[in-house]
N, C-alpha and C positions, 0 to 999 in steps of 0.2 A: 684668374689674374694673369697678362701678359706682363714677362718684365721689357717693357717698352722705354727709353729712354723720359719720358712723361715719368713714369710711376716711379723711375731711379731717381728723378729728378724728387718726387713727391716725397719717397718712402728718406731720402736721404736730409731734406729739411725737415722733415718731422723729428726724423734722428737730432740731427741739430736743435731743434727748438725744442726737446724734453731733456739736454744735455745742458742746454741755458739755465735749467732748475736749479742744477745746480750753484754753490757758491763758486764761481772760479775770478780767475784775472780778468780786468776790464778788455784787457786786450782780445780775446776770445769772444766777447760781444761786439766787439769792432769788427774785427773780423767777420764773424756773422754775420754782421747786416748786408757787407758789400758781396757774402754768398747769397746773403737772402736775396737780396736787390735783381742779381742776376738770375736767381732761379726762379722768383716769380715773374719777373716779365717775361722769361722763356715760356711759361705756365702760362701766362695770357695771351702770347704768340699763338699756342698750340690752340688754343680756346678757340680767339680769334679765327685759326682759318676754317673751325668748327662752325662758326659763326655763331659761337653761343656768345650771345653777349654777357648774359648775367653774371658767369665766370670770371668772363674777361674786367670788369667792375668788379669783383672782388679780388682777381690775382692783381688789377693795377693801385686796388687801396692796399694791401697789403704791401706792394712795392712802396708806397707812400709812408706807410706806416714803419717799416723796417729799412728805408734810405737810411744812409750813413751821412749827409751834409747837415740835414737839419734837424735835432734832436726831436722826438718826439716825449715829452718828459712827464711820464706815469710814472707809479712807484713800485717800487719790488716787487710787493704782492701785484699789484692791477699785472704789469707786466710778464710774469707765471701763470695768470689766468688765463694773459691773452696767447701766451706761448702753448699750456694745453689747448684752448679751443682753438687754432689755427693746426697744431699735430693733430688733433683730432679729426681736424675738417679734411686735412691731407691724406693720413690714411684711407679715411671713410670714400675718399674721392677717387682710390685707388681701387676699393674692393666695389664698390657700388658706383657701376657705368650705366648712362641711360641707354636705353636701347631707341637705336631710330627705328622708327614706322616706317 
């Protein structure tokens, strides 16, 4: 694992989105999304000049999904679920790089 500005970007929203578990102030999920918003489109920037597209489709749903203008309105639990399997995917996307041919 290179610490590459990508994987600081990765390892540091995953931090963030298993810290959302927790119960805290609404303001701290505000806040988050307008980091999430930012660091996923940088993540599908990076994708993009990889020209992986299938990446690039999921960093820009998840930019959709964690926009701060337009609520996306799941419920506590749905929203923890999707907070693990997004930290999860961000890790796993850290330690396990495809290898080009």
């Amino acid at each position: 694992m290179k610490l590459t500005t990508e994987n600081l970007i990765k390892i540091a929203l995953a931090v963030l989105l298993l810290i959302c578990l927790f119960n805290l102030p609404y303001g701290y999920y505000q806040l988050f999304k307008y980091i999430a918003l930012v660091g996923f489109a940088i993540l599908a920037y990076y994708e993009y000049e990889r020209k992986n597209i299938p990446l690039v489709i999921v960093f820009v749903g998840l930019v959709l999904l964690f926009q701060p203008i337009a609520k996306v309105a799941l419920g506590r639990q749905a929203w923890m679920v999707v907070d693990l399997v997004v930290a999860a995917g961000l890790i796993l996307t850290v330690f396990v790089r495809k290898q080009k041919k």
